[in-house]
MIVEXNU-844726 format. One line per field, with one value per residue: x, y, z of N, C-alpha, C in turn; residue number from 1. Coordinates in steps of 0.2 Angstrom, whole numbers, plus 5000, padded with zeros to 4 digits. Layout:
<sites>
npx = X, ...;
npy = Y, ...;
npz = Z, ...;
capx = X, ...;
capy = Y, ...;
capz = Z, ...;
cpx = X, ...;
cpy = Y, ...;
cpz = Z, ...;
n = NUM, ...;
</sites>
This chain:
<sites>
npx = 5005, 5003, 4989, 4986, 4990, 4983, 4971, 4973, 4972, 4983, 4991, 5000, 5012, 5015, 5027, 5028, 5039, 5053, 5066, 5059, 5048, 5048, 5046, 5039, 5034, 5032, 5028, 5032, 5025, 5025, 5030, 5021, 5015, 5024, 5023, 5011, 5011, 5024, 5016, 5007, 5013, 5021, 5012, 5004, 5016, 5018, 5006, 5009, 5020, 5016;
npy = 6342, 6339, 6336, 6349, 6355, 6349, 6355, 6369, 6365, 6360, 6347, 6333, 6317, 6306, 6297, 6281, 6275, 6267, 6276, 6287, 6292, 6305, 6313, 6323, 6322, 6334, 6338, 6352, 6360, 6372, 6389, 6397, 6386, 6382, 6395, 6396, 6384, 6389, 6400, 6394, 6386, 6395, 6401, 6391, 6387, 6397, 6399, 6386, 6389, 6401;
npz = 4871, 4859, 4857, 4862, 4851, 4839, 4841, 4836, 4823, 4816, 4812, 4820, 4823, 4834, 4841, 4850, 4855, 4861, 4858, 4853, 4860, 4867, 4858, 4845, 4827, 4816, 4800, 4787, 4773, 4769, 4766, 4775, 4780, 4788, 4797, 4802, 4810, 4820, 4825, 4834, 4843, 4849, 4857, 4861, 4872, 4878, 4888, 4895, 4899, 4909;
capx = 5007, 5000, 4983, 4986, 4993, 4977, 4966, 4974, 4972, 4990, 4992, 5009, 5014, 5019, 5028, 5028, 5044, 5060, 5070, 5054, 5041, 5047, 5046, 5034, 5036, 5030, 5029, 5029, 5028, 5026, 5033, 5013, 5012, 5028, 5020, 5008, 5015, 5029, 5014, 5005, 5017, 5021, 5004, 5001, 5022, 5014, 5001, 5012, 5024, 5013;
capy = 6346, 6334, 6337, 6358, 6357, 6345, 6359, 6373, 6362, 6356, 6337, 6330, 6313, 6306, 6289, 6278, 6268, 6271, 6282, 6294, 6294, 6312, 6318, 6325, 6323, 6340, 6340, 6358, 6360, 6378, 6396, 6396, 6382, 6386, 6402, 6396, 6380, 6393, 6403, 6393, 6383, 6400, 6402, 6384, 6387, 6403, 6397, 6382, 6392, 6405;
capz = 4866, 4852, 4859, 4860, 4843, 4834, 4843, 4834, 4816, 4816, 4815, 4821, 4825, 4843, 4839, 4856, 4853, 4868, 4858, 4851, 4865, 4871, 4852, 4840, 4822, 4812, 4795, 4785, 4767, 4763, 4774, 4778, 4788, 4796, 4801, 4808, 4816, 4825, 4830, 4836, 4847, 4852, 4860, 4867, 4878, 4884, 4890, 4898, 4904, 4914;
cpx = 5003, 4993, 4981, 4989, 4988, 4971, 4966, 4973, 4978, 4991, 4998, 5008, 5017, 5019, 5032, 5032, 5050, 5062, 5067, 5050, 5043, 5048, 5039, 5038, 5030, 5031, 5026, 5031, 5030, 5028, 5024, 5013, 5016, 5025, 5017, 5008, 5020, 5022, 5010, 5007, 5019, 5016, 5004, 5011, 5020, 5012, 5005, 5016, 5021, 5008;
cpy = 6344, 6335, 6345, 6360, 6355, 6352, 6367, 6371, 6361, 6350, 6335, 6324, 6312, 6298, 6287, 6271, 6273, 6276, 6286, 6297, 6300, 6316, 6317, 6326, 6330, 6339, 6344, 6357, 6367, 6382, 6397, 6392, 6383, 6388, 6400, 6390, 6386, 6399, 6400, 6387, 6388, 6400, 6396, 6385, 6394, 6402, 6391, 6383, 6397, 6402;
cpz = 4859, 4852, 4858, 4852, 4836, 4836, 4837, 4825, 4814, 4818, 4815, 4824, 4832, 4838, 4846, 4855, 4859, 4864, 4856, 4856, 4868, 4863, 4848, 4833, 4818, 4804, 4790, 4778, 4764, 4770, 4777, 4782, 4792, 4801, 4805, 4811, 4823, 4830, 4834, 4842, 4851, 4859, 4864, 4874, 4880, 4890, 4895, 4903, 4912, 4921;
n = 1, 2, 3, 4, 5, 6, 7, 8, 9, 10, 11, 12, 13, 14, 15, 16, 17, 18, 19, 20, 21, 22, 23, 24, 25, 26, 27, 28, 29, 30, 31, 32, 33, 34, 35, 36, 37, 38, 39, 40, 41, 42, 43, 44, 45, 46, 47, 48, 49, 50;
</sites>
C-alpha cells in the first residue's frame, strides 16, 4: 500500500515496530489532500480487490 500510495504522489509512513507494522501513518492538512488521499486509496482497493 505504501509503495501504491508514493506512486500516486502521497507520502505516508510504515513504522516497523510489533504494535505498528500493519499500520500506515497518513497525515492530511487541508479537505484537498483528503480528497485525494480517499481517492486515491479508493483506486489502489479496487484494483486490489478485483
Amino acid at each position: 500500500m505504501q509503495a501504491q500510495l508514493r506512486t500516486q504522489g502521497i507520502l505516508v509512513r510504515h513504522f516497523m515496530m510489533p504494535r505498528t507494522e500493519h499500520f500506515l501513518r497518513v497525515s492530511i492538512g487541508t479537505e484537498e489532500e483528503m480528497e485525494r488521499f480517499v481517492e486515491a486509496y479508493e483506486v489502489i482497493l479496487k484494483h486490489s480487490i478485483s
